[in-house]
Steps between C-alpha positions, in 0.01 A plus 500: 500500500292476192175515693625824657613608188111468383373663793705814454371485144149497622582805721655683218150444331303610766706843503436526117132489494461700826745765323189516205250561707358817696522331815346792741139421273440238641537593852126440599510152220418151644766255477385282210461814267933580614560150419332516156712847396819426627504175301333660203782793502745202551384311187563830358865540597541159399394633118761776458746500234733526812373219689796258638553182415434312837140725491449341166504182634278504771169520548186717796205384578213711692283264715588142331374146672754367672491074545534368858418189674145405539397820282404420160294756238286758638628411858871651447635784643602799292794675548534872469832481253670217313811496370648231314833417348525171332821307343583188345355221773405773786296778538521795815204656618505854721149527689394822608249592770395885509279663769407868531709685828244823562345389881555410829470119435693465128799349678275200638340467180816522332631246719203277569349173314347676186882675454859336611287269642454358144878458504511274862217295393650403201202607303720735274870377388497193650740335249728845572766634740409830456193731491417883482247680702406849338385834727313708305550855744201712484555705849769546742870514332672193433743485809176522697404152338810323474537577914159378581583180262819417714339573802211235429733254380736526765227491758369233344775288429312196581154590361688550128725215574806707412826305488802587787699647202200658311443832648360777305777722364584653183564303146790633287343356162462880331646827622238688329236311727647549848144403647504147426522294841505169565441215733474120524238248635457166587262307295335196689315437233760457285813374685655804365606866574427759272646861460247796440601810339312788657446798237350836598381703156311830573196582404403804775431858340849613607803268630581572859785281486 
């Protein structure tokens, strides 16, 4: 419950940097430049007078190294978004994925080894139960995209390992972020499952959805 409880929190911190920023300029932007403002603008809402307390005591990361077995210095992966929550004797971590959604093959990149592949390989939150992957919408509207998403994964139940009760469907973590899906995936790398929150943020000229 408290690891769900961080996970909304990250969500609520993705809404208030993407609520700073003048989303339809960068409708053309790669995906590392997104990455770089939306965690800029949420370092931002983290520094209002206003901020809450559980925002406070977090911390973002944009691109940070993230330690796996058999990768050591230069060699580690980086992970698009960090998050990080850390009490007396334990620490959470919320890994973050993002890929661009503006042509006819996003969804397998989105999907494939350099995205939630990450996730099933145990490259990014391997020591986690959870993980987020992040659409960054640049075409289309966002129902197009989240039908094409559960259409690949349910077509390719086996190829993305997802588990009998893992479907993609909608996560209730914030009413004011109705586009967050999620599924869940066997990790044979790991021994594990692990549930990935699917968020959809627009960045297209105008939102079709």
């Amino acid at each position: 419950l408290y690891n769900l409880a961080f996970v909304r929190n990250c969500h609520r911190w993705f809404a208030a940097g993407y609520g700073r920023l003048k989303a339809h300029s960068f409708s053309t932007a790669q995906e590392p430049a997104i990455t770089g403002e939306l965690v800029r603008a949420m370092k931002e809402a983290r520094l209002q007078s206003d901020a809450p307390t559980w925002m406070i005591r977090m911390y973002v990361a944009d691109d940070p190294p993230v330690n796996a077995p058999g990768r050591l210095g230069k060699q580690r992966r980086r992970v698009d978004i960090e998050f990080e929550r850390s009490e007396r004797g334990f620490t959470f971590h919320f890994h973050c994925e993002a890929k661009r959604l503006y042509r006819g093959d996003s969804v397998g990149e989105y999907l494939g080894k350099e995205g939630l592949g990450m996730f099933l390989a145990g490259e990014y939150a391997r020591d986690e139960n959870v993980g987020g992957m992040l659409g960054y919408v640049q075409s289309d509207g966002m129902a197009e995209w989240m039908a094409r998403l559960e259409a690949a994964l349910a077509n390719g139940h086996a190829k993305y390992t997802v588990t009998s009760d893992g479907a993609f469907e909608v996560a209730a973590l914030l009413p004011d972020l109705p586009q967050i899906h999620r599924s869940k995936h066997e990790r044979l790398a790991v021994g594990r499952p692990i549930l990935i929150f699917h968020t959809l943020l627009v960045f297209a000229n105008s939102d079709s959805t």
